[in-house]
ZADO-1210 file (C-alpha; in nm, 4 decimals, padded with zeros to 6 digits):
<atoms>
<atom x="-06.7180" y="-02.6403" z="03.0474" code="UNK" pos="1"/>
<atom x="-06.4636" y="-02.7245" z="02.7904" code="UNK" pos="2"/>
<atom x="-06.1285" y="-02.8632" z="02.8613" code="UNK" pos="3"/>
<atom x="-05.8253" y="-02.6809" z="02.7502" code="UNK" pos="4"/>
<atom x="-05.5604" y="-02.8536" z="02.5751" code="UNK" pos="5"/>
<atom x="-05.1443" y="-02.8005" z="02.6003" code="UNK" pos="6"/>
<atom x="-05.0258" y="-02.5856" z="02.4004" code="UNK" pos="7"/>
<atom x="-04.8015" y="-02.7913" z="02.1103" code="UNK" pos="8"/>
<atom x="-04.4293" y="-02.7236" z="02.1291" code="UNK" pos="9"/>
<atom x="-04.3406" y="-02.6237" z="01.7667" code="UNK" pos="10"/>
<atom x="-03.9079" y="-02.5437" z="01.8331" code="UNK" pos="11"/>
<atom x="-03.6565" y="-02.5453" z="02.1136" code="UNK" pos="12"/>
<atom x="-03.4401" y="-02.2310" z="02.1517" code="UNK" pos="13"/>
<atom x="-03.0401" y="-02.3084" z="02.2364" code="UNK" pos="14"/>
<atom x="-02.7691" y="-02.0444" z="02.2875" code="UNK" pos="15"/>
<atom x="-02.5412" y="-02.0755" z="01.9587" code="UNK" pos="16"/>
<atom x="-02.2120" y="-02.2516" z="02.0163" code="UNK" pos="17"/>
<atom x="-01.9580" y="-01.9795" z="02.0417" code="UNK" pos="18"/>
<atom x="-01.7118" y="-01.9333" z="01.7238" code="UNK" pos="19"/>
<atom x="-01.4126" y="-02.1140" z="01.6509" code="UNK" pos="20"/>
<atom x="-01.0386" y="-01.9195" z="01.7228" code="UNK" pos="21"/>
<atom x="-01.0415" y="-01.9204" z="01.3390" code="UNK" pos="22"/>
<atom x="-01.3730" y="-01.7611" z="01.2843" code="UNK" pos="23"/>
<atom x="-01.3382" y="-01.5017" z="01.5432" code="UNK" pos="24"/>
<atom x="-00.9380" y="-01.3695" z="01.4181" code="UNK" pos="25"/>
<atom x="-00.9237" y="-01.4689" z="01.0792" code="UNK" pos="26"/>
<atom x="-00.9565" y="-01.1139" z="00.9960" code="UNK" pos="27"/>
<atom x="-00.6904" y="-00.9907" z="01.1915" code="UNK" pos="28"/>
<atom x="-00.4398" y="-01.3274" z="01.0263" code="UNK" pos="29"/>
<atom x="-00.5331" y="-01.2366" z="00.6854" code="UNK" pos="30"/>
<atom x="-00.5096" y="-00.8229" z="00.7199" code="UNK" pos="31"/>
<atom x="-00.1400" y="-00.9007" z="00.9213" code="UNK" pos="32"/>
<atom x="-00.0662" y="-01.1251" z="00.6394" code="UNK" pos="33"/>
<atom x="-00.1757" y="-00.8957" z="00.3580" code="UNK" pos="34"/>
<atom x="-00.0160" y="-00.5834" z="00.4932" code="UNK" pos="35"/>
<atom x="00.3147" y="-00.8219" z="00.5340" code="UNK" pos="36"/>
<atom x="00.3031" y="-00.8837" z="00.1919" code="UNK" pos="37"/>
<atom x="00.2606" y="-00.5612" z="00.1082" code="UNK" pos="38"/>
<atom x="00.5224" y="-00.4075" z="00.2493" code="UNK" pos="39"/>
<atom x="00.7441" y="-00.6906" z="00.1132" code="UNK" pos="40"/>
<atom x="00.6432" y="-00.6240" z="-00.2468" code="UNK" pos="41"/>
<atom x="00.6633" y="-00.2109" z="-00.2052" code="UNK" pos="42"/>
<atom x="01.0113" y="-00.2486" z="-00.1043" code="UNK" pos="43"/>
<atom x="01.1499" y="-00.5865" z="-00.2743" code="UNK" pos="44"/>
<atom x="01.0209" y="-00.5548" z="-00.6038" code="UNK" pos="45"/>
<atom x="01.0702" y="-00.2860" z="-00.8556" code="UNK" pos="46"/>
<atom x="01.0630" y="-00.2507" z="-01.2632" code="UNK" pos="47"/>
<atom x="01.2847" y="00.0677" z="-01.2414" code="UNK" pos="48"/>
<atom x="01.6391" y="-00.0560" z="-01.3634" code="UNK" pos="49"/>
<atom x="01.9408" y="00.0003" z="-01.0697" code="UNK" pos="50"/>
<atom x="02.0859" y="00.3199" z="-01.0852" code="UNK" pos="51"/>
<atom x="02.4661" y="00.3868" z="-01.1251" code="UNK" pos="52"/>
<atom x="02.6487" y="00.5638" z="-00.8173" code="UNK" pos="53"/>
<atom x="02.6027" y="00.9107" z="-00.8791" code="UNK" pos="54"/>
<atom x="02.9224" y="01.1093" z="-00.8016" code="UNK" pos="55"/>
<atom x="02.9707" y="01.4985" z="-00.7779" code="UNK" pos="56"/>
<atom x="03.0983" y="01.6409" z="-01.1554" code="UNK" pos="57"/>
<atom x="03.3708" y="01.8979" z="-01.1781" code="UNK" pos="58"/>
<atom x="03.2931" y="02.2151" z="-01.1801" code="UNK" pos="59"/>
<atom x="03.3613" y="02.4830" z="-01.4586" code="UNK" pos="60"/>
<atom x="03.7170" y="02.6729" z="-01.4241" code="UNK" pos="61"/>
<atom x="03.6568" y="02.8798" z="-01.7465" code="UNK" pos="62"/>
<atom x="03.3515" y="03.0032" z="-01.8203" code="UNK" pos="63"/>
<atom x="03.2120" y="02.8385" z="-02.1119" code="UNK" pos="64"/>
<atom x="03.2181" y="02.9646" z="-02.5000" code="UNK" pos="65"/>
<atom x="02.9308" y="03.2104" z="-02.5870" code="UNK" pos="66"/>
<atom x="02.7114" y="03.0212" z="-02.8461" code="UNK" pos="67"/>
<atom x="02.6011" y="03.4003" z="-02.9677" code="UNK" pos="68"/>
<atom x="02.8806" y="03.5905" z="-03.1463" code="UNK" pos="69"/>
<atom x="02.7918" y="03.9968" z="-03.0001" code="UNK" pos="70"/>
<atom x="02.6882" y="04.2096" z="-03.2449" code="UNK" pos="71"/>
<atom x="02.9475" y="04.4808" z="-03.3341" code="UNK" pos="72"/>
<atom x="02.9792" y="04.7661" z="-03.2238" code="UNK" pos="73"/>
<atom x="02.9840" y="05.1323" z="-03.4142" code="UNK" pos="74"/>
<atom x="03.1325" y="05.4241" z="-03.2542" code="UNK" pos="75"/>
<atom x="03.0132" y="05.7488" z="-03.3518" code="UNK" pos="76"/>
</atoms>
């Protein structure tokens, strides 16, 4: 009868070393960060010159000038 050899060990299997604070929240840092910024630049920053005070304008006491003279009128 033959003799059976060992089987050869090609590779070890380890448990991966868990991830790094970084790795596991730098999502959450940068989105924070980027919405931050965001909001900073939606209400900091605008091309749109500054607009004067806007107060209420008189209103009419006369009625204005017709820009139409009326037609005449004939009398039968």
């Amino acid at each position: 009868m033959a003799k059976k050899t060992a089987p050869t060990v090609i590779g070890v299997l380890t448990t991966p070393t868990p991830p790094t604070w970084w790795a596991a929240n730098r999502h959450k840092v940068l989105l924070g960060a980027g919405l931050a910024v965001g909001f900073w630049l939606g209400t900091h920053a605008s091309d749109a010159a500054p607009q004067p005070a806007t107060t209420p304008r008189p209103a009419h006491t006369t009625p204005a000038e017709p820009s139409v003279q009326p037609l005449p009128t004939t009398s039968r």
